[in-house]
VOPA-934703 format. One line per field, with one value per residue (C-alpha): x, y, z; residue in one letter; residue number from 1. Coordinates in nm, 4 decimals. Layout:
# residues N
c1 = (X/...)
c2 = (Y/...)
c3 = (Z/...)
res = (a/...)
n = (NUM/...)
This chain:
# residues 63
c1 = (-0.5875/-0.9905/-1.1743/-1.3161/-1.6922/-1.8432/-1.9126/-2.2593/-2.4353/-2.2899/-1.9037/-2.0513/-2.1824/-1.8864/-1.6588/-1.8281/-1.8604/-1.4652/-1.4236/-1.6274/-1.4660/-1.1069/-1.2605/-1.4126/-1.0418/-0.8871/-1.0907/-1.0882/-0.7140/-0.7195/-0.9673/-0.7013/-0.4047/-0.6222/-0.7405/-0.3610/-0.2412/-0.5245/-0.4132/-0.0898/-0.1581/-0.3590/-0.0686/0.1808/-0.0829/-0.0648/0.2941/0.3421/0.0732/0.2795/0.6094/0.4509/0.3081/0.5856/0.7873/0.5418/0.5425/0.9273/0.8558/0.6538/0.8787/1.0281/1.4326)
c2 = (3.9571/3.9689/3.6754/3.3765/3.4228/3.0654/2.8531/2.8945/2.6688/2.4566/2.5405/2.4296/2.1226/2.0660/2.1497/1.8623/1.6326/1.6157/1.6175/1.3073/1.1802/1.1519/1.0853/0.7761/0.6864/0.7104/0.5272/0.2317/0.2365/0.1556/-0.1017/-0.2422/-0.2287/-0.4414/-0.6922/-0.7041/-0.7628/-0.9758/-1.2368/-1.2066/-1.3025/-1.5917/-1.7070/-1.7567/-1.9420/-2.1737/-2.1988/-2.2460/-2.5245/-2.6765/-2.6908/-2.8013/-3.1191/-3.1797/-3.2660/-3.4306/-3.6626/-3.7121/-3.7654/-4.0744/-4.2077/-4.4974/-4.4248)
c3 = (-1.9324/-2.0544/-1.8832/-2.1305/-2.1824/-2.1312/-2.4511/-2.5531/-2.8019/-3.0359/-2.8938/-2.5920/-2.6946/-2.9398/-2.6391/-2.4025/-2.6867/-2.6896/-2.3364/-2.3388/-2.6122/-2.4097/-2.1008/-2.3066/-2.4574/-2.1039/-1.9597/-2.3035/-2.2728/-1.9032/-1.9445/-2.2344/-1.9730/-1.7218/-1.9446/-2.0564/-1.6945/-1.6051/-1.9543/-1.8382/-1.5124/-1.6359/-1.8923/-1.5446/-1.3336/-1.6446/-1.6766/-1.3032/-1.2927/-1.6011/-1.4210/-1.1590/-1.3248/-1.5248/-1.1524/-1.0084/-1.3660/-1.3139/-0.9432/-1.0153/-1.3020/-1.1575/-1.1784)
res = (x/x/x/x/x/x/x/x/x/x/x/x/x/x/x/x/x/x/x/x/x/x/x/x/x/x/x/x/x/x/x/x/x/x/x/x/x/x/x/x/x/x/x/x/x/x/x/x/x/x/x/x/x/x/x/x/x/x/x/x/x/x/x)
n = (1/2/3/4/5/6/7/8/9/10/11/12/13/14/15/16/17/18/19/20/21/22/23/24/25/26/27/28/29/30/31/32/33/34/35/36/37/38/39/40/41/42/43/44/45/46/47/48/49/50/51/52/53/54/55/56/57/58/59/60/61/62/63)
């Protein structure tokens, strides 16, 4: 098997330019997943503080 000569010129720049390019999309898509967790997160500290509320309002219904 013949060894690769290293890219020179513009494969070389055309080569990092897309090895940027899915290092930036990796790292976009995790940032989408965390921002996803973190809402999600958010949306049951809501819900939880909702319920909770919502027996403490019966609790102080006279019954």
């Amino acid at each position: 098997m013949a060894e690769k000569k290293p890219l020179r010129g513009e494969a070389a720049y055309r080569a990092q330019r897309e090895a940027i390019a899915k290092a930036n999309e990796a790292a976009s898509a995790a940032a989408t997943r965390h921002r996803a967790e973190k809402q999600a997160d958010a949306v049951k500290q809501i819900a939880r503080e909702d319920k909770r509320d919502a027996q403490a309002a019966r609790k102080g219904w006279p019954g």
